[in-house]
C-alpha positions as a Markdown table, in Angstrom:
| # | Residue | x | y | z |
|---|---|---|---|---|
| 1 | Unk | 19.2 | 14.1 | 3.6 |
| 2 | Unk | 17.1 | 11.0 | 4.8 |
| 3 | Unk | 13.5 | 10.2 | 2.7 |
| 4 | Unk | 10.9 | 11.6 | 4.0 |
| 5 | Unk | 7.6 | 9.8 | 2.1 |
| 6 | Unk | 4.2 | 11.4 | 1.5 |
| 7 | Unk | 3.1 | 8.0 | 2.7 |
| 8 | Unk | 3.8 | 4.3 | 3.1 |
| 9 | Unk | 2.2 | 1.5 | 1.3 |
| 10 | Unk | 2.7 | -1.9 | 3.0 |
| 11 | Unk | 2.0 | -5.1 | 1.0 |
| 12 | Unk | 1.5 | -8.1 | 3.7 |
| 13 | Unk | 2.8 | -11.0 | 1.8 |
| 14 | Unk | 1.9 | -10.0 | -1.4 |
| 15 | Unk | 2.0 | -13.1 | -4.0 |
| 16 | Unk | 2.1 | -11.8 | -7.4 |
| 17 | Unk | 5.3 | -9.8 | -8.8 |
| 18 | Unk | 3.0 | -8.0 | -11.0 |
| 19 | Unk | 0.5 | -6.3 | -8.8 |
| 20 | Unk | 3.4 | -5.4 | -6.5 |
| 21 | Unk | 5.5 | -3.8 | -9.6 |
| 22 | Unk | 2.7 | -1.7 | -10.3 |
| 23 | Unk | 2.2 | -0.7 | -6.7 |
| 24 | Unk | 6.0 | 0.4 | -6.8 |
| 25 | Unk | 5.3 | 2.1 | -10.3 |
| 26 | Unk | 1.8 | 3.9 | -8.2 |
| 27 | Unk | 4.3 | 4.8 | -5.5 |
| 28 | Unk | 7.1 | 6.3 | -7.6 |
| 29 | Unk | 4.4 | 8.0 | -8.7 |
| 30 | Unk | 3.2 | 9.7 | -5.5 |
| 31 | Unk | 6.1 | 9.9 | -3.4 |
| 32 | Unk | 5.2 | 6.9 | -1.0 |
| 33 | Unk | 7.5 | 4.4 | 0.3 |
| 34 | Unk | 6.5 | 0.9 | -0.3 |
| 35 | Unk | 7.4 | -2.1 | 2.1 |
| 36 | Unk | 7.1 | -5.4 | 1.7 |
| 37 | Unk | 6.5 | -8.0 | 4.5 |
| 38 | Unk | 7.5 | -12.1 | 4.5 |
| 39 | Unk | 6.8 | -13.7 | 2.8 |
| 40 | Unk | 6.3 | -13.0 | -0.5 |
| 41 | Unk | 5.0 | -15.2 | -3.2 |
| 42 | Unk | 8.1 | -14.1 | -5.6 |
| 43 | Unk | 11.7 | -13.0 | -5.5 |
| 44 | Unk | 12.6 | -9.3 | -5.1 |
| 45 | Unk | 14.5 | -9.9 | -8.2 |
| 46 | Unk | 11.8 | -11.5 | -9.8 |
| 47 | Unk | 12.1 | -10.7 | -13.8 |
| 48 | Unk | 7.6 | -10.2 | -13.3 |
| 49 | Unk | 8.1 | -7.6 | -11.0 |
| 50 | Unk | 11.2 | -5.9 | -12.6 |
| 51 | Unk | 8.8 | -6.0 | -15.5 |
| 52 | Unk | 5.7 | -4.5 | -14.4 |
| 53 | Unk | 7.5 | -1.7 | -12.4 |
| 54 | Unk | 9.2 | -0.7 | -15.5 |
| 55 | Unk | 12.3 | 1.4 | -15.4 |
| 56 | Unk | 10.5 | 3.4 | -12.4 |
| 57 | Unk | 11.4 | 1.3 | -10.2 |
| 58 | Unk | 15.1 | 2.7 | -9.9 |
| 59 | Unk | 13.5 | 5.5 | -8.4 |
| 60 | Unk | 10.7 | 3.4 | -5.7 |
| 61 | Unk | 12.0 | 3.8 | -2.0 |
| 62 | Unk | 11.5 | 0.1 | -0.6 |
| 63 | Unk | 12.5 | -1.9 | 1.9 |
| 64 | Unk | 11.6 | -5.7 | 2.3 |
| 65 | Unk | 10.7 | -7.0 | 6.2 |
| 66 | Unk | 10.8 | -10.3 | 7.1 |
| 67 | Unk | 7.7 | -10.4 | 9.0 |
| 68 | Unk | 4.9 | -8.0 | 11.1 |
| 69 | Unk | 6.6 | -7.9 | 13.8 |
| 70 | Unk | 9.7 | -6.2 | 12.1 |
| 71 | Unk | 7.7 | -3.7 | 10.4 |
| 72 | Unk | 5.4 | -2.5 | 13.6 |
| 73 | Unk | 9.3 | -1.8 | 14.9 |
| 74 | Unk | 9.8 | 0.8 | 12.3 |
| 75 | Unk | 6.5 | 2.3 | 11.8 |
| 76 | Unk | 3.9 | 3.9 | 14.3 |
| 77 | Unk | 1.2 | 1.7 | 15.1 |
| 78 | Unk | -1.3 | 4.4 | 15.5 |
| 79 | Unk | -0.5 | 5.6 | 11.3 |
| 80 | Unk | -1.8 | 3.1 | 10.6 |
| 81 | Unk | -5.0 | 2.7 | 8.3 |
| 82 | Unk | -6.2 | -1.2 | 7.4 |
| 83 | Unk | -7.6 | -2.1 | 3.8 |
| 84 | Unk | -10.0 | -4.8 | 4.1 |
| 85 | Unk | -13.6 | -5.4 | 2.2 |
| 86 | Unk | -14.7 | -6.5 | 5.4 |
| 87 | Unk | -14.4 | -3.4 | 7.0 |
| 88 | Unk | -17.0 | -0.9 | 8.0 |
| 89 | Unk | -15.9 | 2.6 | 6.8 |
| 90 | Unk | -15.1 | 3.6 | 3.5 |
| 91 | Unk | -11.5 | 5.0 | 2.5 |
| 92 | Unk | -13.3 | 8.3 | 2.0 |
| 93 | Unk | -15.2 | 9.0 | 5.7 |
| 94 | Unk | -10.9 | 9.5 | 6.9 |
| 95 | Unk | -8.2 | 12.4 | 6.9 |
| 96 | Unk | -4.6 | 11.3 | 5.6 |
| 97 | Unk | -1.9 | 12.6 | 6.7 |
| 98 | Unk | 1.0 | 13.0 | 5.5 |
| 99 | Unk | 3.4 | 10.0 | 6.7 |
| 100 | Unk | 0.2 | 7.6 | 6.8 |
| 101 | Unk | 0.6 | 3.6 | 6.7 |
| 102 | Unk | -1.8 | 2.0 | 4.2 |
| 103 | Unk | -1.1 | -1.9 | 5.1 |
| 104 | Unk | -2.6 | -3.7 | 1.9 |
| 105 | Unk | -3.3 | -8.0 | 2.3 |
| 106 | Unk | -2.2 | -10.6 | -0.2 |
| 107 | Unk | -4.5 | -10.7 | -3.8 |
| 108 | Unk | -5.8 | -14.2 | -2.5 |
| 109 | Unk | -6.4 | -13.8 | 1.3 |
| 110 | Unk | -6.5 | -10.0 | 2.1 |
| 111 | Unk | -5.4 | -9.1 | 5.5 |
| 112 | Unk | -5.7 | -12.1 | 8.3 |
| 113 | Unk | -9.0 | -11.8 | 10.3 |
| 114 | Unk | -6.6 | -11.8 | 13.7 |
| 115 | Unk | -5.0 | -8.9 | 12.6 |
| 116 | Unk | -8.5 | -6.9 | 11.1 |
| 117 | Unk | -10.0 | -7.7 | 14.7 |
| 118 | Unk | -7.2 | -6.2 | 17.0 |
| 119 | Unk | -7.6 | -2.5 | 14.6 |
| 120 | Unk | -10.0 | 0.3 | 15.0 |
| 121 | Unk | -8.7 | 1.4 | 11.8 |
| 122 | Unk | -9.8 | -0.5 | 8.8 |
| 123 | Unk | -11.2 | 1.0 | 5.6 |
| 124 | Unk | -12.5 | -1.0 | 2.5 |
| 125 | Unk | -13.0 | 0.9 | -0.7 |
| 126 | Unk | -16.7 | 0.1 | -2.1 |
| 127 | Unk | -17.6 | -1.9 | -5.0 |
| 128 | Unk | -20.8 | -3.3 | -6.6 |
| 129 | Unk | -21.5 | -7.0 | -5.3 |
| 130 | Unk | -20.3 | -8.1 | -8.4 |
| 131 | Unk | -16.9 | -8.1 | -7.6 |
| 132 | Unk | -15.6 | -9.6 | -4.7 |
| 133 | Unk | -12.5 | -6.9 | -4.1 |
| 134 | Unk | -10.1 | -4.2 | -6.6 |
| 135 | Unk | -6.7 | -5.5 | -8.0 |
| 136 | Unk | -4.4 | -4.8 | -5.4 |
| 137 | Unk | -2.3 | -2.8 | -7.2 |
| 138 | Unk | -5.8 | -0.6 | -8.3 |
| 139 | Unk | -6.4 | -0.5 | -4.8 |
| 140 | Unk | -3.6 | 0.7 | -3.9 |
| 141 | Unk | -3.9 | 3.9 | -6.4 |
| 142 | Unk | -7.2 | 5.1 | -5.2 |
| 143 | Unk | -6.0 | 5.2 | -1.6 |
| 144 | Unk | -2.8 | 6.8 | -2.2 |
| 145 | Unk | -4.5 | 9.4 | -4.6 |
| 146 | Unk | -7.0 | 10.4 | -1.9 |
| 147 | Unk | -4.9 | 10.7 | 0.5 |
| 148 | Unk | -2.9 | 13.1 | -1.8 |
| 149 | Unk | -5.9 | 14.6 | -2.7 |
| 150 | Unk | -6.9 | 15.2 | 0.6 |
| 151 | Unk | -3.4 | 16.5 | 1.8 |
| 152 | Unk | -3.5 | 18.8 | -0.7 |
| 153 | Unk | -0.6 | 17.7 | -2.5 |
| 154 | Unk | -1.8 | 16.2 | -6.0 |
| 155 | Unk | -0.6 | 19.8 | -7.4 |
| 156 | Unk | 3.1 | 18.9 | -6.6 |
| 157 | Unk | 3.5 | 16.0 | -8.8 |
| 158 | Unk | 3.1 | 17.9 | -12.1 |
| 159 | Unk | 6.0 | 20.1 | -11.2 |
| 160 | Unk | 8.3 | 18.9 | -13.9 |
């Protein structure tokens, strides 16, 4: 039987194992497969990421792309939903659906302007002026929770 996610959770070059072991811990978590595009500021068999993904990570569904190109290959362009704190609408004002893309940018840069510009599709999750952005690793839990929520399917994860 092939793997059928609630949702996937891309991480475009992400730099620090860290973050990304904890999005693979948040994805184990809530079903969602997480990819990871080229580079990446670490090796997948980084001791960090290892580390921070605990012993869930066994369980994550990933795959590793070597760049954008190879990933719009594999997953529908119009799933898509882009996380940027640039972006107009709030990760709230959307439906998920199951099978969604959230495409997360590196801790440093975020997601490249060129790629923000060409997609109708781009959420940021609010946050006092304070702080410039989330963790990405918090940010990818409050999307992937809502879109649970929203789905329907937060019930289904406490089914032991």
């Amino acid at each position: 039987m092939t793997y059928q996610p609630r949702l996937h959770v891309v991480l475009h070059q992400p730099e620090i194992p860290y973050n990304t072991g904890s999005v693979g811990r948040t994805c184990v978590a809530i079903g969602a497969k997480l990819w990871l595009v080229r580079p990446l500021g670490f090796r997948v068999d980084d001791y960090y990421l290892r580390r921070a993904g605990l012993d869930y990570w066994q369980h994550l569904e990933w795959e590793v792309v070597d760049d954008w190109d190879s990933l719009l290959e594999r997953l529908p362009r119009e799933r898509h939903w882009y996380f940027s704190k640039k972006a107009d609408r709030t990760y709230a004002e959307v439906q998920f659906s199951v099978g969604d893309v959230m495409v997360f940018g590196s801790e440093s840069q975020g997601l490249p302007t060129e790629m923000l510009a060409q997609q109708p599709r781009c959420l940021r999750i609010p946050t006092r002026d304070d702080v410039r952005s989330l963790n990405l690793s918090n940010a990818v839990a409050v999307a992937g929770y809502e879109a649970l929520r929203q789905q329907g399917t937060l019930a289904e994860l406490d089914i032991p």
